[in-house]
ROZA-126282 format. One record per residue (C-alpha): residue number from 0; residue in one letter; x, y, z. Coordinates in steps of 0.25 Angstrom, whole numbers. Each point is the difference from the previous one (the first is absolute). Example, Ala and Ser with C-alpha at 12.3 -4.5 7.8 and 13.67 -1.06 7.14 Angstrom:
R | n | res | u | v | w
R | 0 | a | 49 | -18 | 31
R | 1 | s | 6 | 14 | -2
//
This chain:
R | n | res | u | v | w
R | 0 | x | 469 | 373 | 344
R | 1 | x | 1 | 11 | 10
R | 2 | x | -4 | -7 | 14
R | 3 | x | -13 | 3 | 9
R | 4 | x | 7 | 12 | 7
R | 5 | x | 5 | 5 | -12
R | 6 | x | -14 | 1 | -6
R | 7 | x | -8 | 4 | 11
R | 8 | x | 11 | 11 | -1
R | 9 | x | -3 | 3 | -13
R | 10 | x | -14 | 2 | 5
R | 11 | x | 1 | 8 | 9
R | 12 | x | 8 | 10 | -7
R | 13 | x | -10 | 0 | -11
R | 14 | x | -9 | 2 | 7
R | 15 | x | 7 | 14 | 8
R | 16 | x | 4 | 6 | -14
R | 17 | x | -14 | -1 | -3
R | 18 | x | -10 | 0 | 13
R | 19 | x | -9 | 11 | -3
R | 20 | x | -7 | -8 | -12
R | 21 | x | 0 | -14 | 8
R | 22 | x | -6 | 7 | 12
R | 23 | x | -11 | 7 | -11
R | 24 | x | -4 | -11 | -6
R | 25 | x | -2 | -8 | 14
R | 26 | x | -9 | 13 | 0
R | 27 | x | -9 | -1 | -10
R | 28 | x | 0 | -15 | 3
R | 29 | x | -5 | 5 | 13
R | 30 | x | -10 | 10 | -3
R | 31 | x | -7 | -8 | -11
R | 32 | x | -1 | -12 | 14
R | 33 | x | -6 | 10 | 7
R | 34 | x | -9 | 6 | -10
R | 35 | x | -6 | -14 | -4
R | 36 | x | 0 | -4 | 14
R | 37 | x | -8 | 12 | 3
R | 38 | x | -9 | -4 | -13
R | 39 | x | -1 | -15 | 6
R | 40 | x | -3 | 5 | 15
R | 41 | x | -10 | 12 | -1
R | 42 | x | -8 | -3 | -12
R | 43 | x | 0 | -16 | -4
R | 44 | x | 1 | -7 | 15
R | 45 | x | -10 | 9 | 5
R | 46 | x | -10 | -5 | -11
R | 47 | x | 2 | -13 | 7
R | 48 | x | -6 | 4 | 13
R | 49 | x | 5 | 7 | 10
R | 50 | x | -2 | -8 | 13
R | 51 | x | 4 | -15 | -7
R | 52 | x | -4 | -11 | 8
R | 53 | x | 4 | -16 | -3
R | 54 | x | -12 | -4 | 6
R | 55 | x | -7 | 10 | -11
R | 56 | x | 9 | -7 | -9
R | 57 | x | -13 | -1 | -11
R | 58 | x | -2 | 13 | 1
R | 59 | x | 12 | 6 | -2
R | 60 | x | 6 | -10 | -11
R | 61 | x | -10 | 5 | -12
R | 62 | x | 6 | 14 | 2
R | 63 | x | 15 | -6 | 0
R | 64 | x | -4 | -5 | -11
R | 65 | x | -6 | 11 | -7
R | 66 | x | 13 | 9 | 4
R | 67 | x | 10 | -12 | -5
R | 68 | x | 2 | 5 | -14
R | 69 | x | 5 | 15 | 5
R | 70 | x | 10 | -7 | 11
R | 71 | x | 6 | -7 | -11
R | 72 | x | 1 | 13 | -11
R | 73 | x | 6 | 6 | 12
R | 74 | x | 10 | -13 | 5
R | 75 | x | 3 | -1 | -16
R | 76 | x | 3 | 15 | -2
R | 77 | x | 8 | 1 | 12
R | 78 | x | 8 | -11 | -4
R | 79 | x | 2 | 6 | -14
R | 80 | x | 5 | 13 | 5
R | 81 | x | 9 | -6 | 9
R | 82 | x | 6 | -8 | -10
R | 83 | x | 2 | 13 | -11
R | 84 | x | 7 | 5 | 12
R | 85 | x | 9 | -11 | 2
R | 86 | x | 5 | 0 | -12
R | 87 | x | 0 | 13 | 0
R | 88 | x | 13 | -3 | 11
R | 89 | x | 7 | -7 | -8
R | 90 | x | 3 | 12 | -9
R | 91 | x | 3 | 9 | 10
R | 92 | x | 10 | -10 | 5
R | 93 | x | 5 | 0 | -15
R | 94 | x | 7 | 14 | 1
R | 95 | x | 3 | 11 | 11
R | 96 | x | -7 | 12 | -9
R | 97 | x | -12 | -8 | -2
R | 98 | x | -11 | 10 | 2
R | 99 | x | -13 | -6 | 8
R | 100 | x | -9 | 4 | -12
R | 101 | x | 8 | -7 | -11
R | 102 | x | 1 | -14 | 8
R | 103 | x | -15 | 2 | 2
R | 104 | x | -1 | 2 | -16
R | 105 | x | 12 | -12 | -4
R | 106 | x | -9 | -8 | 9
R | 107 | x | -14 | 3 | -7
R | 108 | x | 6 | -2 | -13
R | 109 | x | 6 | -16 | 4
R | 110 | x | -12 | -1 | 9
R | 111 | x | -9 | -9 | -9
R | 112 | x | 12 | -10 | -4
R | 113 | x | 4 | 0 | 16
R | 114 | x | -16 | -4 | 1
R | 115 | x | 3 | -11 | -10
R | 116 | x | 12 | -6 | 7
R | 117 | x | -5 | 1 | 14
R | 118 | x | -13 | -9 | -7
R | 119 | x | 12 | -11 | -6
R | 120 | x | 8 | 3 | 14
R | 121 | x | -12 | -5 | 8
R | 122 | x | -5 | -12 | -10
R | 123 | x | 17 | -6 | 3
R | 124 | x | -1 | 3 | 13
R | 125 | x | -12 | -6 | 2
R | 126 | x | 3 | -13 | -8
R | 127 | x | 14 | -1 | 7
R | 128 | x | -9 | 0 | 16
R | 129 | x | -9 | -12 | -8
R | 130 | x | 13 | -8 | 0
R | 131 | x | 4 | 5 | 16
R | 132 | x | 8 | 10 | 3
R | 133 | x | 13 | -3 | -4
R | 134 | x | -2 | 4 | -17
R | 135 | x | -8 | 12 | 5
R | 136 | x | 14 | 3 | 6
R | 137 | x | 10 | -5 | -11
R | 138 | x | -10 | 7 | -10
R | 139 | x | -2 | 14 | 8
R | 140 | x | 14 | 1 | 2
R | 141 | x | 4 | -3 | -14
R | 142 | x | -13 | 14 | -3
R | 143 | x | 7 | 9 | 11
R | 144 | x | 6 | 9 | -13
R | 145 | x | -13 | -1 | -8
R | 146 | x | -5 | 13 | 4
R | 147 | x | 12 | 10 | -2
R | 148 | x | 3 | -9 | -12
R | 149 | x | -15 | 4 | -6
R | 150 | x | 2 | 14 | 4
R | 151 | x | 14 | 6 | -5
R | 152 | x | 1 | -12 | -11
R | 153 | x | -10 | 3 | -9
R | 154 | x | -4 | -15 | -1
R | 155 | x | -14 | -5 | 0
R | 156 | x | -6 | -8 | 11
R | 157 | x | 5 | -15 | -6
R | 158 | x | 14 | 6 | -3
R | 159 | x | 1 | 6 | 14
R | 160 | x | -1 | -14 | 6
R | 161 | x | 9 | -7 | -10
R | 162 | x | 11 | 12 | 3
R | 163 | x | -3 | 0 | 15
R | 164 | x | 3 | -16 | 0
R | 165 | x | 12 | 3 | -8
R | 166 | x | 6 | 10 | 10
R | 167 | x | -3 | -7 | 11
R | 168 | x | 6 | -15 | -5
R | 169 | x | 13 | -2 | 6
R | 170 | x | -3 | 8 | 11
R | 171 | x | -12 | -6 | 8
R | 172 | x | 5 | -2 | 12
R | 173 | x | 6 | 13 | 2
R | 174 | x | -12 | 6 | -4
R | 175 | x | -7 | -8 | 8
R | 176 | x | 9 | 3 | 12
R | 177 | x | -1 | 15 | -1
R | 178 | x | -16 | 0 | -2
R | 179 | x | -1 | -8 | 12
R | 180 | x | 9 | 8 | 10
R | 181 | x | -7 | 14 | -6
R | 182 | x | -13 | -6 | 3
R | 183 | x | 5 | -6 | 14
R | 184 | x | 4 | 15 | 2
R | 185 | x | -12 | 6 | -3
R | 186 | x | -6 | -10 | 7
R | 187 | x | 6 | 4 | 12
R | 188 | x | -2 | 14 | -2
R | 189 | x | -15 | -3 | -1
R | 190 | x | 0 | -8 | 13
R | 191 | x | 8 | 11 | 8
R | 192 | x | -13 | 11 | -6
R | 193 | x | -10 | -10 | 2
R | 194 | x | 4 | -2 | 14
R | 195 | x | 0 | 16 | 1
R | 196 | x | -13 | -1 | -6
R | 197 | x | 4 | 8 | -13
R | 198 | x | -5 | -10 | -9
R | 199 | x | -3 | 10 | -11
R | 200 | x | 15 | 5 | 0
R | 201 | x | 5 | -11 | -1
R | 202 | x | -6 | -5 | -13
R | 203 | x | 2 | 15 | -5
R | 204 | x | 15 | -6 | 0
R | 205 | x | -2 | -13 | -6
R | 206 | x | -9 | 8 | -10
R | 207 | x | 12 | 9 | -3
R | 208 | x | 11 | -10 | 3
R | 209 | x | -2 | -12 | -8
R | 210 | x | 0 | 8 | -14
R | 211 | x | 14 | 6 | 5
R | 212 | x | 6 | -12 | 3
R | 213 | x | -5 | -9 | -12
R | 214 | x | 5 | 13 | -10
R | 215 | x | 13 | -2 | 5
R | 216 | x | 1 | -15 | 1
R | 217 | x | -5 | 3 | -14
R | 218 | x | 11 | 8 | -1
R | 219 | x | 12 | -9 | 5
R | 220 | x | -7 | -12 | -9
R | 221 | x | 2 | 10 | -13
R | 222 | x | 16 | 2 | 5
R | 223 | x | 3 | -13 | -1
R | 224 | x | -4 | 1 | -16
R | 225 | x | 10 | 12 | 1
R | 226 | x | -14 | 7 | -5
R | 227 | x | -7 | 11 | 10
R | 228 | x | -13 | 5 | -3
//
């Protein structure tokens, strides 16, 4: 396997040859964030009161609760959104002349199977954190192919696990190395932002980033079959 540099280069140069469609979709990611943070703020919030007091705290909670279901259609909706674009990523790290509009439809068209897996992905991750943390580890690792594998594979939800244990046996601890030191990296890239008080930009780039990287630690995985998707 190609080491961290070697990847991270990888990376970057796929995300050059292709910027304008990462940098849109971080976009529309965006706008919909500021379109149902406007929704949230001006029309649902104020329901609650706008002078909120904890001593009025028996006032104000009927209202919140009132208003409860439309926060969470909005919290759920934003989060389904975000996800289609996600994905969404992932295809336009797949190829240089990938239009915006036809990543956006690929996605769409995998989206309800990458619902299905993210459910079965969460029910792992979650029984691997009941044992502590070390098989949420061993496990996530193992599922750090599961995604692209779903995606370009044409498998189904069950099948993309079974494949994604498969390209990844062998290989743990360099997968595990390279996902820890990416996520050191953007780690510190948050911290330096954060610090700068450009929170927002910075998880624009781990929004955009992480796809990028995991397509072509995909990538290097699928190479040492001697297959390339």
């Amino acid at each position: 396997m190609k080491n961290f540099s070697s990847l991270l280069s990888l990376a970057w140069d796929n995300f050059k040859s292709n910027w304008p469609r990462f940098i849109g979709l971080a976009l529309i990611t965006f706008l919909f964030e500021v379109v149902l943070g406007l929704i949230l703020y001006l029309v649902i919030i104020p329901q609650v009161g706008g002078n909120f007091n904890w001593q009025d705290l028996d006032l104000v909670l009927p209202a919140f609760i009132n208003v409860l279901p439309q926060v969470i259609v909005i919290l759920v909706l934003l989060a389904l959104i975000t996800y289609w674009l996600h994905l969404a990523l992932y295809f336009a790290a797949s190829s240089k002349e990938m239009a915006l509009g036809k990543a956006l439809m690929l996605a769409g068209q995998k989206y309800l199977a990458a619902i299905g897996l993210l459910i079965i992905y969460v029910l792992i991750m979650s029984a691997g954190f009941v044992f502590f943390i070390i098989p949420a580890i061993i496990l996530g690792i193992y599922l750090v192919p599961v995604f692209p594998v779903l995606l370009f594979e044409n498998k189904n939800p069950f099948s993309a696990i079974s494949r994604s244990f498969s390209l990844v046996k062998g290989k743990w601890w360099p997968v595990f190395g390279r996902v820890a030191l990416f996520a050191l990296f953007l780690g510190g890239i948050y911290l330096i932002l954060a610090i700068s008080h450009l929170q927002y930009i910075a998880h624009l780039i781990e929004f955009v980033f992480w796809p990028i990287f995991l397509y072509c630690l995909y990538q290097e995985l699928l190479s040492g079959e001697g297959l390339k998707a």
